[in-house]
GUZABA-649325 format. One line per 5 residues: their letters; for each residue x, y, z of N, C-alpha, C. Coordinates in Angstrom, 1 decimal, m for minus. Example, Ala and Ser with C-alpha at 12.3 -4.5 7.8 and 13.67 -1.06 7.14 Angstrom:
REM residues 2
as	13.2/m5.7/7.8/12.3/m4.5/7.8/13.2/m3.3/7.8  12.8/m2.2/7.1/13.7/m1.1/7.1/12.9/0.0/7.9
END
This chain:
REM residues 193
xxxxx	41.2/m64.8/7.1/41.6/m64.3/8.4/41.6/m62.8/8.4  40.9/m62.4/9.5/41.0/m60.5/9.8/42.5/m60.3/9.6  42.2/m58.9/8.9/43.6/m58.4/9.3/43.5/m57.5/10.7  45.2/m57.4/11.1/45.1/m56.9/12.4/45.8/m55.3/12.5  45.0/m54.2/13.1/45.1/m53.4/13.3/46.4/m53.0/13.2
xxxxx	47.3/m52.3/12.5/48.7/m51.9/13.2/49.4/m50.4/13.9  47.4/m49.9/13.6/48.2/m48.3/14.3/47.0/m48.5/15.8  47.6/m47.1/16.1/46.8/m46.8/17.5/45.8/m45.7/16.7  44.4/m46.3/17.2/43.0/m45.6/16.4/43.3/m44.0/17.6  43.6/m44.1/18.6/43.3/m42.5/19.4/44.3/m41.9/18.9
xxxxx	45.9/m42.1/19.0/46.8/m41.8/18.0/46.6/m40.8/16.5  45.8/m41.9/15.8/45.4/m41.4/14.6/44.0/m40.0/14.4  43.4/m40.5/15.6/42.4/m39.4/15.3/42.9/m38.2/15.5  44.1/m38.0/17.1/44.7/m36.9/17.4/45.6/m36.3/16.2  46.3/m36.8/15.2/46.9/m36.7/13.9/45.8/m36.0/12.9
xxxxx	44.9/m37.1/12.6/43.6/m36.0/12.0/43.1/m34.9/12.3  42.8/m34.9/13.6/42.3/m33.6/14.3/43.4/m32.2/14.3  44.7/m32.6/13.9/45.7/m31.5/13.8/46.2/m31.4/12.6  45.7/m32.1/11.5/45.6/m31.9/10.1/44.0/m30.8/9.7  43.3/m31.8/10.2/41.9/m30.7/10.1/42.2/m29.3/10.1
xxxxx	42.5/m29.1/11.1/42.6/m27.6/12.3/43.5/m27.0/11.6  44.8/m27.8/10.9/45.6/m26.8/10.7/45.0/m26.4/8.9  44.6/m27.7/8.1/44.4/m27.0/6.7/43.1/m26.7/6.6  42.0/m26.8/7.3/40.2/m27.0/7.3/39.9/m28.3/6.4  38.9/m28.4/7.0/38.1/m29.8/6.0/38.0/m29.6/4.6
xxxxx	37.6/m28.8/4.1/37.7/m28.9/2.7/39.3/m28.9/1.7  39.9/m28.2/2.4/41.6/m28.3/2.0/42.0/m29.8/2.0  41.9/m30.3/3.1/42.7/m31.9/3.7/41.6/m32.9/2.1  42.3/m33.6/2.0/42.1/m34.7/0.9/42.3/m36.3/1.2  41.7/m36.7/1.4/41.8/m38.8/1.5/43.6/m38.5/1.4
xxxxx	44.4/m37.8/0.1/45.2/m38.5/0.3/46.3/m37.7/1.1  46.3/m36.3/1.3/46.6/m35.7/3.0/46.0/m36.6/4.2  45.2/m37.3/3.7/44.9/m38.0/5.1/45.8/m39.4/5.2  46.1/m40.3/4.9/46.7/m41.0/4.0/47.9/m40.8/4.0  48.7/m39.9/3.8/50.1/m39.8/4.0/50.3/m39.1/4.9
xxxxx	49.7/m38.1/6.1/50.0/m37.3/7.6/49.6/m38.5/8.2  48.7/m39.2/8.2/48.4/m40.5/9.1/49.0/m41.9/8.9  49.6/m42.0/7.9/50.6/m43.4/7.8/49.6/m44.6/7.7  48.3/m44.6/7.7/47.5/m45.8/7.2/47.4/m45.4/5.8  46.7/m46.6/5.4/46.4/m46.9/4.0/44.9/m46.8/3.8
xxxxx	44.2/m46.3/2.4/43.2/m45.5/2.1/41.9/m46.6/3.0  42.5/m48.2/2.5/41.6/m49.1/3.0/41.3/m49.2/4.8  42.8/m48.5/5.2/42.0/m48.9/6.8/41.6/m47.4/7.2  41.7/m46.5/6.5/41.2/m45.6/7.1/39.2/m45.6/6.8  39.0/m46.0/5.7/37.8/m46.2/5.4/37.0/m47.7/6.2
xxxxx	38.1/m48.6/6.3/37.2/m49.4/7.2/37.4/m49.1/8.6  38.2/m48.3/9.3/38.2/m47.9/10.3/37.1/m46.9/10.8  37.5/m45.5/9.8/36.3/m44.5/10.0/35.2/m44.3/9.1  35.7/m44.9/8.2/34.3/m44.8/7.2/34.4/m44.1/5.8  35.4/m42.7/5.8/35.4/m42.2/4.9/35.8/m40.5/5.5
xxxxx	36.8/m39.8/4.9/37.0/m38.2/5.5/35.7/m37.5/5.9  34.7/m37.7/5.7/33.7/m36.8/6.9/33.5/m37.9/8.3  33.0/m38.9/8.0/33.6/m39.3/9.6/34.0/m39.6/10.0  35.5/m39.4/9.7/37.0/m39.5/10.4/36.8/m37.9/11.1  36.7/m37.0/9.9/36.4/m35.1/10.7/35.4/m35.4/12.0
xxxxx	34.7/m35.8/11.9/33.4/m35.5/12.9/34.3/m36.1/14.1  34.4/m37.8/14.0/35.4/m38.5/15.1/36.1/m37.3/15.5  37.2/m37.4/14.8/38.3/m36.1/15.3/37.8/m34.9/16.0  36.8/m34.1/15.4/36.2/m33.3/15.7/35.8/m33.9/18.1  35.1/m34.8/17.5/34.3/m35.5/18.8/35.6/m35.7/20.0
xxxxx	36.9/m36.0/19.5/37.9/m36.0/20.2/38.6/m34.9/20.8  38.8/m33.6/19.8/39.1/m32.0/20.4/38.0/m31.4/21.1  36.7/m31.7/21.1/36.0/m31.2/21.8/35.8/m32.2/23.5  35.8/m33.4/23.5/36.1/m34.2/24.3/37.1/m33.9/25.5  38.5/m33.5/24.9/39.6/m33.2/25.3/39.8/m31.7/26.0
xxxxx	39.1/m30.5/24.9/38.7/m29.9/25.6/37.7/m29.3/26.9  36.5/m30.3/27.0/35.6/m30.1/27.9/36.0/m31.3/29.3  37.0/m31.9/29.0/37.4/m32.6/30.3/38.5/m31.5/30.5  39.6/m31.0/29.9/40.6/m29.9/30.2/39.7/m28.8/31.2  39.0/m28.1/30.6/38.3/m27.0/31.2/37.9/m27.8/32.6
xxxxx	36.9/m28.8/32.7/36.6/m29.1/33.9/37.8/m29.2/34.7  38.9/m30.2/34.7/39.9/m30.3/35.8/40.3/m28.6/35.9  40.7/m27.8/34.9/41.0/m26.6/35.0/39.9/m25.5/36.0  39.1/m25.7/36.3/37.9/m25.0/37.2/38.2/m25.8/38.3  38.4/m27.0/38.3/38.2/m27.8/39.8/39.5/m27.3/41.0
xxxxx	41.0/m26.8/40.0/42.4/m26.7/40.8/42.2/m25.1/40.4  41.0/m24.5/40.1/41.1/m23.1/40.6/40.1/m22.8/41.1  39.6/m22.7/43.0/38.5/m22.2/43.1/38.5/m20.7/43.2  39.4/m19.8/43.0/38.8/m18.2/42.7/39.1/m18.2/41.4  37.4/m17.9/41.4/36.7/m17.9/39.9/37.2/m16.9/39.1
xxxxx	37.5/m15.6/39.6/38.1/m14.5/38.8/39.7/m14.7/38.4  40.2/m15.4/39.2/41.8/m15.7/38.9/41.8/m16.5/38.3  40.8/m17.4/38.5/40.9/m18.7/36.9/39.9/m18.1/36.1  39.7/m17.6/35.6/38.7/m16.7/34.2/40.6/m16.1/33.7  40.8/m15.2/34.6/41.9/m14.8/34.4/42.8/m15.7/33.8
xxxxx	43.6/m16.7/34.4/44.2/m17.1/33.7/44.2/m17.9/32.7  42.6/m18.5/32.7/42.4/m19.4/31.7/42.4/m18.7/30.3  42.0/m17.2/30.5/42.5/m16.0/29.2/43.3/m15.9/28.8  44.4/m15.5/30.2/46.0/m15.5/29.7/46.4/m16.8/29.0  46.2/m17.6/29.2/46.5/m18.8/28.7/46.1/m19.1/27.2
xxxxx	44.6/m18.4/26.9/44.1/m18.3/25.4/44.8/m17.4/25.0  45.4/m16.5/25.4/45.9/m15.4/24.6/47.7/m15.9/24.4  48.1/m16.5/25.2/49.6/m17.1/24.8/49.6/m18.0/24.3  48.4/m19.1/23.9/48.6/m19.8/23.0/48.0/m19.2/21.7  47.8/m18.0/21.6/47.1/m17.5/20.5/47.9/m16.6/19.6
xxxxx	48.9/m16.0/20.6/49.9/m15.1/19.6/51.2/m15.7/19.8  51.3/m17.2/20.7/52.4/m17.6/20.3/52.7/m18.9/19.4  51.1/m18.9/18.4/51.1/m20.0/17.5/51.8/m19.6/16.2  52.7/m20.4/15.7/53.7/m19.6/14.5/52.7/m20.2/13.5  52.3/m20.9/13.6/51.3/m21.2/12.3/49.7/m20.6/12.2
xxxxx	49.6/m20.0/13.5/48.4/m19.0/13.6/46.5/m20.1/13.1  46.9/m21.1/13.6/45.8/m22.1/13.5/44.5/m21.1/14.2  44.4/m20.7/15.1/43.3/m19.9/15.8/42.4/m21.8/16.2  41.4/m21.6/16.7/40.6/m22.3/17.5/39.6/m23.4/16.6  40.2/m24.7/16.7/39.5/m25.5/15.7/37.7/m25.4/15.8
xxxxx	37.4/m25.1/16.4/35.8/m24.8/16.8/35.4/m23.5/15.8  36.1/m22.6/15.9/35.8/m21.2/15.1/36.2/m21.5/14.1  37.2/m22.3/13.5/37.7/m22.2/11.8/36.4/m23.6/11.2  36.2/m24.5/11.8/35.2/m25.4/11.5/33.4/m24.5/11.5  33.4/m23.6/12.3/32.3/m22.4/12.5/32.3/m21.7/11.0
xxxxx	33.2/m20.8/11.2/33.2/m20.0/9.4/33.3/m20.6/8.2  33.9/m22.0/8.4/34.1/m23.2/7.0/33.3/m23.7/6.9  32.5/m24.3/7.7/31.4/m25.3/7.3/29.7/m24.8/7.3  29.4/m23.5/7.9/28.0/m23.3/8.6/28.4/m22.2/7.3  26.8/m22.3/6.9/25.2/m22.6/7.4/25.2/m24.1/5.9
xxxxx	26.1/m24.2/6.2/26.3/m25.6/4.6/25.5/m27.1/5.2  26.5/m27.0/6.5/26.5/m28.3/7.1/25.6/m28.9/8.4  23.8/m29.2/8.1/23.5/m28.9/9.5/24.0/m29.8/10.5  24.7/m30.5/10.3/24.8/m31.8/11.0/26.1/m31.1/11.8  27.2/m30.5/11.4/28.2/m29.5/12.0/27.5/m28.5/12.9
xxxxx	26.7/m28.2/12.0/25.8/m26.8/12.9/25.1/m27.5/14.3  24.6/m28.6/14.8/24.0/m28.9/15.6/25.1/m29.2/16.5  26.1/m29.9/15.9/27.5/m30.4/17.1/27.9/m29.0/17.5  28.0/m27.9/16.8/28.6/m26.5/17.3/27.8/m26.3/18.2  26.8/m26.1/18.0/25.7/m25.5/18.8/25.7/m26.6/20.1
xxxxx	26.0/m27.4/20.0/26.0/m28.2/21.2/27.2/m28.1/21.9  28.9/m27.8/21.6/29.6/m27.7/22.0/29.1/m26.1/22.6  28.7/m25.2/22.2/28.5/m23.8/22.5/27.9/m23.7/24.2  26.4/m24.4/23.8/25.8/m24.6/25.6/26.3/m25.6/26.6  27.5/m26.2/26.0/28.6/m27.1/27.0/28.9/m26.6/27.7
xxxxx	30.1/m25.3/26.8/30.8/m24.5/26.9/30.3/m23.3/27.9  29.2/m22.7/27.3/28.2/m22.0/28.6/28.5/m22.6/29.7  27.6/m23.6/29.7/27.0/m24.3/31.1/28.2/m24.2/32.0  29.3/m25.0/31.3/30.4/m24.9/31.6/30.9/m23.4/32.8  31.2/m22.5/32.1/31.4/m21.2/32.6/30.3/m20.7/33.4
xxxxx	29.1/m21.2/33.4/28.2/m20.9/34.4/28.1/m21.5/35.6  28.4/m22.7/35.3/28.6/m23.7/36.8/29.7/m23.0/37.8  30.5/m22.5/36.9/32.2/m22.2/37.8/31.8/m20.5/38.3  30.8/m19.8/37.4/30.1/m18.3/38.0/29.6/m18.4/39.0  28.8/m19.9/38.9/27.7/m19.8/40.2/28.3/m20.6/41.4
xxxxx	29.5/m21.3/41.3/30.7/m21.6/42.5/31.0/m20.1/42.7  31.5/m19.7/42.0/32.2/m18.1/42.5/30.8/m17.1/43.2  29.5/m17.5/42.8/29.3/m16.5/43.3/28.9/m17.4/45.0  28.4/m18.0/45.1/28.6/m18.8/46.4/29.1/m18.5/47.3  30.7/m18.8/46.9/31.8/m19.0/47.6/31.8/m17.1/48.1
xxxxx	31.0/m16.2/47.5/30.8/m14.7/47.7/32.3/m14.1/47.3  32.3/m14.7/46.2/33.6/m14.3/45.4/33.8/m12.8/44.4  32.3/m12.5/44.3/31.9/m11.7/43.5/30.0/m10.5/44.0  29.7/m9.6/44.0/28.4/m9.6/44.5/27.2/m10.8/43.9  26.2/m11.0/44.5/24.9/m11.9/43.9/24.0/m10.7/42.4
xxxxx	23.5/m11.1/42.0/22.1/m10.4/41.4/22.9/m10.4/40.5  23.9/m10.8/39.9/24.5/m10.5/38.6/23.8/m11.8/37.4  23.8/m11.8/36.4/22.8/m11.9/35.8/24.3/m13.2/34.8  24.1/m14.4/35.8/25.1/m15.4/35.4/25.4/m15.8/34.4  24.0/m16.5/33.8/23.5/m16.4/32.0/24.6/m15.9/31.5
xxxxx	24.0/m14.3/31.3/24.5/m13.5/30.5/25.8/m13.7/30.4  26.7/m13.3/31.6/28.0/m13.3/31.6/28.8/m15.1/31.2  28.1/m15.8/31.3/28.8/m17.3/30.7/28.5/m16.4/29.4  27.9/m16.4/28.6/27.9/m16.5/27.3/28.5/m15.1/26.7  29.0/m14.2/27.3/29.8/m12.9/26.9/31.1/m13.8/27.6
xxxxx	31.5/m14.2/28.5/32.5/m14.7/28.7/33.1/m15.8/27.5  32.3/m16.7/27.2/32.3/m17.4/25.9/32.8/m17.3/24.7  32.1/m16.5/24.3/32.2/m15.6/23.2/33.9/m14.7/23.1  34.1/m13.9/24.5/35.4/m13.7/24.8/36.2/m14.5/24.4  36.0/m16.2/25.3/37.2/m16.8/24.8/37.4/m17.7/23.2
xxxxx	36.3/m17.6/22.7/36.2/m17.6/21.3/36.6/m16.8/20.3  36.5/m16.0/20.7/37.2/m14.6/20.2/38.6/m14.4/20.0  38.9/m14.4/21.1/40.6/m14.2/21.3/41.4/m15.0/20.4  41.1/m16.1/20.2/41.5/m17.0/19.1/41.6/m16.8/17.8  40.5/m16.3/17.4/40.3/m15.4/16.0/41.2/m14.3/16.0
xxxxx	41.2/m13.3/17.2/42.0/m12.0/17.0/43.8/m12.5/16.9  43.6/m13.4/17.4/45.3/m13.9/17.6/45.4/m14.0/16.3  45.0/m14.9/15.5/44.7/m15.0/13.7/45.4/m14.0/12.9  44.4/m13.1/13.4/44.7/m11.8/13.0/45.6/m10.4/13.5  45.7/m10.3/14.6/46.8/m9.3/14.9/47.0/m9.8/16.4
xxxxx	47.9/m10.7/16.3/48.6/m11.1/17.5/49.5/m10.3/18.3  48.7/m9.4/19.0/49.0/m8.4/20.3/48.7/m8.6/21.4  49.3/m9.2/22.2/49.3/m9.9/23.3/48.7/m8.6/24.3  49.4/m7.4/24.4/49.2/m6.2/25.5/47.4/m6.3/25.2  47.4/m5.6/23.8/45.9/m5.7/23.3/45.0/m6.6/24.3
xxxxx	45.0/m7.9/23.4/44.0/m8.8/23.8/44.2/m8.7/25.5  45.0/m8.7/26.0/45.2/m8.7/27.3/44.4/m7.4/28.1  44.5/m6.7/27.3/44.0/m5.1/28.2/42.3/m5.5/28.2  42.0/m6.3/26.5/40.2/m7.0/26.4/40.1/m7.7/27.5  41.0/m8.8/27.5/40.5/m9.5/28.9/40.2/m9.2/30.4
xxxxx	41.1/m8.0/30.5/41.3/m7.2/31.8/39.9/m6.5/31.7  39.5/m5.6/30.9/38.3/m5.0/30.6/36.6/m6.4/31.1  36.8/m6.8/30.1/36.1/m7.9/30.6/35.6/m8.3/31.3  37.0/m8.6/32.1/37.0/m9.4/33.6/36.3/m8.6/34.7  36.2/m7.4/34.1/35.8/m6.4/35.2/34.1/m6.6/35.4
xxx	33.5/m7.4/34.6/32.1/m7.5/35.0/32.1/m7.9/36.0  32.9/m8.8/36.7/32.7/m9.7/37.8/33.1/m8.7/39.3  33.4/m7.4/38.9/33.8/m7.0/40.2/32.2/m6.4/40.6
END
């Protein structure tokens, strides 16, 4: 007779995915996984296979969570500069107000695993022109809506916008100065005027 399941598999991957993030993949160990997750070595391997793709899963679930976040987050702001704006402010207070200073599981999975891992490297790279497109769809509502002048070069600015909010993550890491980062984002923001 099967044995029956006794944890919640989304549960568990959201536990992994904040083990990941907080030690990186090579730190975390079957048996960190194993004892932060409360299964046993056997259902974690018949469940996910084995610590690289339980990582990737997890991984597939913070990126998941994040690209449905951002979408509802564009849809309950249609001025595009106020929501750039805040969705900054928002990177930047979760960024200098993390006491454990995790920075952005996408960037620490970026510097830890690449140019090692192509299989990582292709999922980044795919999260990245998401992430664009993303920021470009919500430029080219704003410019529409004549929120901003036309001829501005949308591309571009999704992917310096991008990069911004990739960034801020890292700098929080490192010298968590909220005025700072905040004066970058103000700077910034100013392309769009």
């Amino acid at each position: 007779m099967p044995r029956v399941k006794t944890f919640n598999e989304q549960e568990v991957l959201e536990n992994a995915m904040n083990l990941f993030w907080e030690k990186g993949y090579a730190a975390t160990s079957i048996q960190d996984l194993v004892n932060h997750l409360g299964i046993n070595r056997a259902s974690l391997y018949d469940t996910y296979g084995g610590k690289k793709e339980l990582f990737l899963k997890s991984f597939a679930y913070y990126r998941n969570k994040n690209i449905s976040g951002l979408k509802a987050f564009f849809k309950v702001h249609p001025d595009v500069k106020e929501g750039f704006k805040t969705l900054f402010n928002i990177a930047v207070d979760e960024a200098v107000n993390d006491p454990a200073r995790k920075g952005c599981f996408v960037v620490n999975t970026t510097t830890e695993l690449i140019p090692g891992d192509t299989e990582i490297l292709h999922i980044l790279s795919e999260n990245k022109i998401t992430l664009e497109n993303l920021f470009f769809n919500y430029l080219q509502l704003g410019e529409e809506e004549q929120q901003f002048g036309r001829g501005k070069d949308l591309k571009s600015i999704a992917s310096f916008l991008y990069t911004l909010y990739s960034g801020i993550r890292v700098i929080g890491k490192v010298a968590p100065d909220k005025g700072k980062i905040s004066k970058t984002v103000d700077i910034a923001l100013s392309v769009l005027n």
